[in-house]
C-alpha positions in Angstrom: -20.6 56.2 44.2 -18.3 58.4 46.3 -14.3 59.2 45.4 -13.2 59.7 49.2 -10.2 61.6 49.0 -7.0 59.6 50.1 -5.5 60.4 52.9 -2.2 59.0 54.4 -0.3 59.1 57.6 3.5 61.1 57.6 5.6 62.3 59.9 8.3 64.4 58.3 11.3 66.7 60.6 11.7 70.4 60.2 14.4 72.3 60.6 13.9 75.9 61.4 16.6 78.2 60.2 17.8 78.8 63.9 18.2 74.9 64.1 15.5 74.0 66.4 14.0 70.7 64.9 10.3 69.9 65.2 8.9 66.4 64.5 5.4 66.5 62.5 3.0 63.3 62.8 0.2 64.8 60.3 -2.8 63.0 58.2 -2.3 64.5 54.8 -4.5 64.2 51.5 -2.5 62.8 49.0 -1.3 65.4 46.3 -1.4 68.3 49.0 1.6 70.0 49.2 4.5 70.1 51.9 3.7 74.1 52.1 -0.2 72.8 52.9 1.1 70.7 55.6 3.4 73.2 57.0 0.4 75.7 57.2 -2.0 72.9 58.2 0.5 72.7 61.5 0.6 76.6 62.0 3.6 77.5 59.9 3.6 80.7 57.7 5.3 81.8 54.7 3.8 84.9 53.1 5.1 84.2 49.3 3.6 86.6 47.2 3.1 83.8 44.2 0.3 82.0 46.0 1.9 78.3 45.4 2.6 78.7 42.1 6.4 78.3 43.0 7.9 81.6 41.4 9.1 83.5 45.0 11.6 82.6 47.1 9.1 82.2 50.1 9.1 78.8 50.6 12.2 77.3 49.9 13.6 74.1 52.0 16.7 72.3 51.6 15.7 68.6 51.7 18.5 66.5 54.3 17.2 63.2 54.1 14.6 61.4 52.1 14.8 63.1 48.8 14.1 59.9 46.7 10.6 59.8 48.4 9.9 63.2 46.8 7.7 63.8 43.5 10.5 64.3 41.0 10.7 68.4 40.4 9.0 70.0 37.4 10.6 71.9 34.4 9.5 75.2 36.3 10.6 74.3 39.6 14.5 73.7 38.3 14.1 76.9 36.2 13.2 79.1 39.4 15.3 77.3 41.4 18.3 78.6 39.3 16.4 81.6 39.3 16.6 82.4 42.6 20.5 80.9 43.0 22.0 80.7 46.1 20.7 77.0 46.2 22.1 73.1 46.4 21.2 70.1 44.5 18.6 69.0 47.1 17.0 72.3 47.3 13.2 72.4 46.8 10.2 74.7 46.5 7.7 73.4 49.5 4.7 74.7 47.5 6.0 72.0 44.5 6.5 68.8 46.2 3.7 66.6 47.0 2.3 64.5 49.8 2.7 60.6 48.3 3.0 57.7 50.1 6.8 57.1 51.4 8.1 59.8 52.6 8.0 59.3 56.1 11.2 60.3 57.8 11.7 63.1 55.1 13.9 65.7 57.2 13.6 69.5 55.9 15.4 72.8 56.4 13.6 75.7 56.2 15.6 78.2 54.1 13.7 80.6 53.9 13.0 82.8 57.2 10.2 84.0 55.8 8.5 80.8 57.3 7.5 80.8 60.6 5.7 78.8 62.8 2.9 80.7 64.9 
């Protein structure tokens, strides 16, 4: 017997830091991270801490939808304070994960070290 990864249907909003919005409609695996789908769509963010969320790389303040998000870990709090500069619904894009629900998450990129190609 097979385990077929689970995949599931979002569409989330991004907000560049220059204001120009793009809508994504993207099939996901479950547990990937928004940073995954942002590169999966042709976004870059060259973060020098590969995903592990300790740079400043891929940060996103979250506009609408946070309550569909994976609650954040210990470590993610900790950098986010870190890094300071940052508001209650500010997030680590390499730390939140794809889950059913989240459709109609809108996102700011903060950082503008990501790009889209």
């Amino acid at each position: 017997m097979h385990n077929n990864p689970v995949t599931y249907a979002i569409y989330i909003t991004v907000i560049a830091p220059n204001g120009i919005r793009e809508l994504l409609n993207i099939t996901a695996l479950i547990g990937m991270t928004l940073m995954d789908v942002l590169i999966k769509r042709g976004y870059r963010a060259p973060g020098i801490c590969g995903g592990t969320g300790l740079c400043k790389a891929c940060q996103v303040t979250v506009i609408a939808g946070v309550e569909k998000l994976n609650e954040p870990s210990e470590k993610e709090l900790i950098m986010l304070k870190v890094l300071g500069e940052v508001q209650e619904n500010s997030r680590m894009a390499c730390q939140m994960r794809v889950r059913p629900g989240m459709n109609g998450l809108i996102i700011k990129l903060e950082s503008k070290k990501i790009y889209k190609l």
